[in-house]
C-alpha positions as CSV (number, residue, x, y, z in Angstrom):
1,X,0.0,0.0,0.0
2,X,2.5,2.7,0.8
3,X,4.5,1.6,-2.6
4,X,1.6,2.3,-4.3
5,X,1.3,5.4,-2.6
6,X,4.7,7.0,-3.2
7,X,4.2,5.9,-6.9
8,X,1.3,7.4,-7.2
9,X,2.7,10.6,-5.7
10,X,5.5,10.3,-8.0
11,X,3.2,10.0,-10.6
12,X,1.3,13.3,-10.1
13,X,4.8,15.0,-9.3
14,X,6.3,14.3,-12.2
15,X,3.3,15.8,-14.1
16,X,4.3,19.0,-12.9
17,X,7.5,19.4,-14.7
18,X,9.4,16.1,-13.3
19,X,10.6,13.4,-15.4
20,X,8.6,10.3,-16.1
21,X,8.5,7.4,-13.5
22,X,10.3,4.5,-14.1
23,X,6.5,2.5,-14.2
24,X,5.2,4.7,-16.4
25,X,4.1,3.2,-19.9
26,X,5.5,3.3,-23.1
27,X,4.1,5.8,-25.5
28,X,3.3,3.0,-27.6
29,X,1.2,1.2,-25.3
30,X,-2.8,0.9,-25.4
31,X,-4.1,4.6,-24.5
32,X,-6.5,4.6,-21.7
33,X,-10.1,5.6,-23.0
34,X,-11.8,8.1,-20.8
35,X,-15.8,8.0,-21.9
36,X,-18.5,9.7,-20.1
37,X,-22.7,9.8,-20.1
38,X,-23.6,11.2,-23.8
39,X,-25.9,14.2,-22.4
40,X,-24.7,16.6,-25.3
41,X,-23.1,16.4,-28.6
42,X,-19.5,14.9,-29.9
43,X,-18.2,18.7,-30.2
44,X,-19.4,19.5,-26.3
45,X,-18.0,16.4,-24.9
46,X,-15.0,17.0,-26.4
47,X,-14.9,20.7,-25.1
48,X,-16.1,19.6,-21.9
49,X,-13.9,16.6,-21.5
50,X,-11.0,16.5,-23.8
51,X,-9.1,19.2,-21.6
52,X,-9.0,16.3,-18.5
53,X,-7.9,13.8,-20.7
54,X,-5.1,16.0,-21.9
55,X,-4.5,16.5,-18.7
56,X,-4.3,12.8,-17.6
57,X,-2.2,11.8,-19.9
58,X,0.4,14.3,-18.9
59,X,0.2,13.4,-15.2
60,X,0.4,9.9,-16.2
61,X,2.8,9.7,-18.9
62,X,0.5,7.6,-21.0
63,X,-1.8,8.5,-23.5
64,X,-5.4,9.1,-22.5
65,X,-7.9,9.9,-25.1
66,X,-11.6,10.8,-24.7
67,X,-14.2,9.0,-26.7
68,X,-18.0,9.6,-27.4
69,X,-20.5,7.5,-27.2
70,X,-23.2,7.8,-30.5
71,X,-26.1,7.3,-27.5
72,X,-27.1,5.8,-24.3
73,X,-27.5,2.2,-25.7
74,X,-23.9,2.5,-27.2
75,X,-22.9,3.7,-23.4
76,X,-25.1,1.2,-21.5
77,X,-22.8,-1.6,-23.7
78,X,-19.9,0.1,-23.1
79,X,-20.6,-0.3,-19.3
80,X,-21.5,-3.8,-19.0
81,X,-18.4,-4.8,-21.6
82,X,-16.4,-2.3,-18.9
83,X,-15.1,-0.6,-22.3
84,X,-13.0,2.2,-20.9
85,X,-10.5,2.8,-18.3
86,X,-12.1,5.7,-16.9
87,X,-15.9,7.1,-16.7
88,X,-17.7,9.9,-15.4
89,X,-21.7,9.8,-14.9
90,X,-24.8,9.6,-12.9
91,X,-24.8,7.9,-9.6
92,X,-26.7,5.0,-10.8
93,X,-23.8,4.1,-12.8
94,X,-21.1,4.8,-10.5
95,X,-22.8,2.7,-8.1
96,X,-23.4,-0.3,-10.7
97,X,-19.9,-0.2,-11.7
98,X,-18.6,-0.2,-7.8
99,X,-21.2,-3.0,-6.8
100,X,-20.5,-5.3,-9.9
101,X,-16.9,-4.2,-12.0
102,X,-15.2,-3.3,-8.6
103,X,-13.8,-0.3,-10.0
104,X,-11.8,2.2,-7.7
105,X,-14.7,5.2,-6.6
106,X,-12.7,8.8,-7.8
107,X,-13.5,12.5,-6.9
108,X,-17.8,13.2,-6.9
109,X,-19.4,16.7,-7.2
110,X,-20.2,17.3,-4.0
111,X,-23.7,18.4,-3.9
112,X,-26.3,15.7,-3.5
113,X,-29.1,15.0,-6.0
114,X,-32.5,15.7,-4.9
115,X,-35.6,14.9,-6.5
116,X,-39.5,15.8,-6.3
117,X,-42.6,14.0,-7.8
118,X,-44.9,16.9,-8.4
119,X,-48.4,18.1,-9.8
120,X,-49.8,20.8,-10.5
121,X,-51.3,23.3,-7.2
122,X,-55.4,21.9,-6.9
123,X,-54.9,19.3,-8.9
124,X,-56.9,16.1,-8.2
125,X,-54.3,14.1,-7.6
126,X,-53.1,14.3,-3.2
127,X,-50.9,11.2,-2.9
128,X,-48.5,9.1,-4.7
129,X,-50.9,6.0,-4.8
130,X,-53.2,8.1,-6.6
131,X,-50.4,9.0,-9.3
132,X,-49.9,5.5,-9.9
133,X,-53.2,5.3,-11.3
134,X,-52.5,5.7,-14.8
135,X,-52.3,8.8,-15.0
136,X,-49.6,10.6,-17.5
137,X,-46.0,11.0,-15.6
138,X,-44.0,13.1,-17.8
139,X,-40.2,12.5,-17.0
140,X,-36.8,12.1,-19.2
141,X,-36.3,8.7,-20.8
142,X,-34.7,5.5,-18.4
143,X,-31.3,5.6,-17.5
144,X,-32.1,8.8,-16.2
145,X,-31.6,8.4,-12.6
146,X,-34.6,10.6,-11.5
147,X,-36.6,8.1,-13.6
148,X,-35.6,5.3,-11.9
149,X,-36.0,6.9,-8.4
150,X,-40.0,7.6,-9.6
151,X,-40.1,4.2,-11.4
152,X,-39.4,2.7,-7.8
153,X,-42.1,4.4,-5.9
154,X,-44.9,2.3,-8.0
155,X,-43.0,-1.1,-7.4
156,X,-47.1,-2.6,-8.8
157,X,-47.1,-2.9,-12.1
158,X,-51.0,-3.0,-12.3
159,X,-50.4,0.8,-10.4
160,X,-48.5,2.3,-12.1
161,X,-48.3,6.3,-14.5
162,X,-47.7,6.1,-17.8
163,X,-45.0,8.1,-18.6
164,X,-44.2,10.6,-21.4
165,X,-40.9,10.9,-22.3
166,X,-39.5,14.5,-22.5
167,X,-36.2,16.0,-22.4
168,X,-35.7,19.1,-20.4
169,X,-37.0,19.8,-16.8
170,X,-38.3,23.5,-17.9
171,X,-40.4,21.3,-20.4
172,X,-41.7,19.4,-18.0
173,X,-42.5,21.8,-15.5
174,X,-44.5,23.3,-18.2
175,X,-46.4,20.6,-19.0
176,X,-47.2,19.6,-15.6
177,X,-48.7,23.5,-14.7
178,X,-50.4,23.5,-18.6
179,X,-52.0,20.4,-17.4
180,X,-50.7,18.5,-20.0
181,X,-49.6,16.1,-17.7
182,X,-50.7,15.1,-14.5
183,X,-47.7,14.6,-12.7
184,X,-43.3,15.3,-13.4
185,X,-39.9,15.2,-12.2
186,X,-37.4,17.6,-11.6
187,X,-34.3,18.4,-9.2
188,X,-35.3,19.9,-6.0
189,X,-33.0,23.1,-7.0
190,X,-34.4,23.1,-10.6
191,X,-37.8,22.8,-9.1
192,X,-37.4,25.7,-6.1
193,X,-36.1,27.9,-9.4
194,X,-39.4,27.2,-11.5
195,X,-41.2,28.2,-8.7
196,X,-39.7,29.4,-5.4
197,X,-42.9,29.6,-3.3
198,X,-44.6,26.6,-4.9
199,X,-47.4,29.0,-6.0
200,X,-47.7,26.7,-9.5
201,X,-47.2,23.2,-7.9
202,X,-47.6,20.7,-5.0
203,X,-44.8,18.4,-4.6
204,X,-46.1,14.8,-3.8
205,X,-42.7,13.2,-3.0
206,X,-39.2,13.9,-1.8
207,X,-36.6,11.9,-2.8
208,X,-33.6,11.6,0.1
209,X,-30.3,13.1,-0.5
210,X,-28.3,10.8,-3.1
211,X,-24.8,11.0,-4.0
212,X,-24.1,13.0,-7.2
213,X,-22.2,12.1,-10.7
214,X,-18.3,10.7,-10.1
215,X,-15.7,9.5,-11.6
216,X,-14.6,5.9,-11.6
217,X,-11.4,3.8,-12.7
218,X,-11.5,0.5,-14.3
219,X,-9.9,-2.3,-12.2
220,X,-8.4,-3.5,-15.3
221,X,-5.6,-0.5,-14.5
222,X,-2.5,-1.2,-11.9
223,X,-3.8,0.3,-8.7
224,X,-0.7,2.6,-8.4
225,X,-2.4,4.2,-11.7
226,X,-5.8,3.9,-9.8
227,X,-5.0,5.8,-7.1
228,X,-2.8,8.4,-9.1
229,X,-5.7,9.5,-11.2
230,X,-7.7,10.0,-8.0
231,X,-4.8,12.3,-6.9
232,X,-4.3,14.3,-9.7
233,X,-8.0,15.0,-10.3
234,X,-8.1,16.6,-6.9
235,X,-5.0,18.4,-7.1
236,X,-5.4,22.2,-8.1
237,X,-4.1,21.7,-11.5
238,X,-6.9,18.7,-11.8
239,X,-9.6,21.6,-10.9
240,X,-8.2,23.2,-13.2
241,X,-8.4,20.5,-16.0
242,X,-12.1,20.1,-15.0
243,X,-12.9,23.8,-15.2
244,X,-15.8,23.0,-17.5
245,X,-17.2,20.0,-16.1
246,X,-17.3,21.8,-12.7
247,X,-19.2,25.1,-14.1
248,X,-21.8,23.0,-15.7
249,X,-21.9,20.3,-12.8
250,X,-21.2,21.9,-9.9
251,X,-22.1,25.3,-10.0
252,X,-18.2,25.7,-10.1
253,X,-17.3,23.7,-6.7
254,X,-14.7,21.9,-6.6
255,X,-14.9,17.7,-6.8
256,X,-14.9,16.3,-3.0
257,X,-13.6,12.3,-2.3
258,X,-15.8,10.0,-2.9
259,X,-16.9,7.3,-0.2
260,X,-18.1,3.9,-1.4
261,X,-20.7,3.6,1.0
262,X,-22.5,6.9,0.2
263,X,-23.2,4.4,-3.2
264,X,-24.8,1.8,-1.7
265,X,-27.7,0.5,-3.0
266,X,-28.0,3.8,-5.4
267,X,-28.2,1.2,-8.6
268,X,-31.2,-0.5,-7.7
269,X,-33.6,1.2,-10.1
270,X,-31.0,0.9,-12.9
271,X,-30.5,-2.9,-11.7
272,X,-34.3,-3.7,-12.3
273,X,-34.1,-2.1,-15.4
274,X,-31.8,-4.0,-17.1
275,X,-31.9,-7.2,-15.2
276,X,-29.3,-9.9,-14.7
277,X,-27.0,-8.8,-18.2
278,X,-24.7,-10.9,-18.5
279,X,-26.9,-14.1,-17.6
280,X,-29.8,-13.5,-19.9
281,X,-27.9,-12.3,-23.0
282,X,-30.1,-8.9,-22.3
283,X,-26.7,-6.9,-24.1
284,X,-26.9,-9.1,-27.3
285,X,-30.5,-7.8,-27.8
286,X,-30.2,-4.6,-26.9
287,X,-27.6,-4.6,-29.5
288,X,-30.0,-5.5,-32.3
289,X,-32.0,-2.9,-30.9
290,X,-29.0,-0.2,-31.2
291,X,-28.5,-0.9,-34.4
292,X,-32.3,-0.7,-35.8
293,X,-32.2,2.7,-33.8
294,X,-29.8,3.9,-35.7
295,X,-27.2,3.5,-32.6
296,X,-23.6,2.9,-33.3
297,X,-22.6,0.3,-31.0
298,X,-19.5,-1.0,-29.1
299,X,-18.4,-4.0,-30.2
C-alpha cells in the first residue's frame, strides 16, 4: 500500500514538470479511454472533456484519449463490456460499476441530488398512490436516474403512471402547470427555481439526498495508476483541467472524495431495469435494438 502510494505521488509529481517514472508506460502502449454519459453532442463532450484527458495523460505519462459515445445504448454496452478505463456519470452508474466491476470510486461533485414527484397546485391528484393510477407521468427517458427513483415508488405494475418521455426539466414543468400532464420530475434546485414559493405546484414526494455524478477507474488499471488518477484530479491543476465540467456540474465547486458507501444500494432502479445482463444475454439484444435505432454500437 504505501509503494503504491509513493508511486502514485511520483506519478502526479512528475506531471508538474518532473521526469517520467520509471513505471510509467510506453508511449506505444494501449491509450486509456476516458468516456463519459452522452448528455450533449460529440463537439461539447469534447470541449467539456478533452481538456481532462489531456491532462491525464500528462500526469500519467501515457496516453489518455476521450471517446463519445453515439447514444445511451452505445454507453449502456460500453458499461456492462467495462469498455473504458475511466468514466464519469450519474450515480446509478457509478454505483453499478462499484457494486458489480469493482472499480476504484474517484472524486464526486459534492452536492447531492435531490428529486420531487410533483403536480400541478389543486390538482386532483393528493398522494403518490393516486399517481400511480395511470395517470400521465412526464419524466426524461430510463437511465435517467430521476426516472428510476420515480419508477421505484410504484413497485405494482397494475399501479403504475404512464410516462411521457421529455427532455428538459423546464419542459416538464411546463407541462405539468399547462395540465398536460398530471404529474413530473425535476431536481429539488431546478424545481425551487421554476417556482420558489410553490405558487404553480404541489410536490407529492421527496426523494432523500443521493450522492451526485463521479468519476470511476476500471480495475483492469494497476492500482498505483488507480490511485494516481484520483490524486491528480483533486489536485489544483486537476480543478483546473475540469474547469468546464465543474461550471456545468457543480455550479463551479470543486470535486470532494468519494466514499463507497454513500453508493450503496443507489443502482437499484438501474438494476431492475436492465436485469441480470450478462446471464440473460439482455446486451446481445439490446444490441439489435441499437443498431435498428440507428445506434452505433460497441463491439
Amino acid at each position: 500500500m504505501k509503494r503504491d502510494y509513493m508511486l502514485g505521488t511520483l506519478c502526479v509529481v512528475a506531471a508538474m514538470g518532473g521526469a517520467a517514472p520509471a513505471w510509467a508506460s510506453p508511449v506505444s502502449a494501449k491509450p486509456y479511454v476516458f468516456v463519459a454519459a452522452p448528455r450533449e453532442n460529440r463537439a461539447r463532450g469534447e470541449r467539456d472533456y478533452g481538456p481532462v484527458a489531456a491532462f491525464l495523460t500528462k500526469v500519467l505519462h501515457h496516453k489518455v484519449v476521450y471517446k463519445h459515445p453515439d447514444g445511451w445504448l452505445t454507453y449502456e454496452l460500453w458499461i456492462w463490456k467495462d469498455h473504458a478505463d475511466i468514466y464519469f456519470d450519474g450515480p446509478q452508474f457509478v454505483a453499478w460499476r462499484l457494486h458489480n466491476l469493482h472499480q476504484t470510486l474517484g472524486p464526486r461533485i459534492p452536492q447531492p441530488q435531490d428529486w420531487r414527484l410533483y403536480t400541478w397546485k389543486g390538482s386532483p391528484i393528493k398522494t403518490v398512490a393516486q399517481a400511480g393510477e395511470g395517470t400521465m407521468l412526464c419524466a426524461p427517458p430510463v437511465p435517467n436516474f430521476g426516472t428510476l427513483w420515480v419508477s421505484g415508488l410504484f413497485p405494482n405494475l397494475a399501479r403504475q403512471p404512464y410516462i411521457r418521455n421529455m427532455h428538459g426539466w423546464k419542459s416538464i414543468f411546463a407541462a405539468v402547470t399547462d395540465h398536460s400532464c398530471m404529474t413530473g420530475i425535476g431536481p429539488r434546485l431546478t424545481i425551487h427555481y421554476l417556482d420558489p414559493h410553490q405558487e404553480k405546484i404541489t410536490v407529492l414526494k421527496r426523494s432523500r439526498h443521493f450522492p451526485n455524478q463521479a468519476f470511476t477507474i476500471s480495475a483492469k488499471l494497476p492500482r498505483s495508476v488507480r490511485h494516481a488518477i484520483v490524486r491528480a484530479l483533486l489536485s489544483p491543476a486537476g480543478e483546473k483541467a475540469m474547469m468546464r465540467l465543474r461550471k456545468r456540474f457543480a455550479h463551479g465547486r470543486r470535486l470532494v472524495p468519494g466514499q463507497v458507501a454513500q453508493y450503496n444500494g443507489v443502482d437499484v432502479g438501474l438494476d431492475a431495469q436492465w436485469g441480470t445482463v450478462y446471464a440473460s444475454g439482455i446486451h446481445r439484444y439490446l444490441k439489435q435494438d441499437a443498431k435498428k435505432e440507428g445506434f452505433a454500437v460497441a463491439q
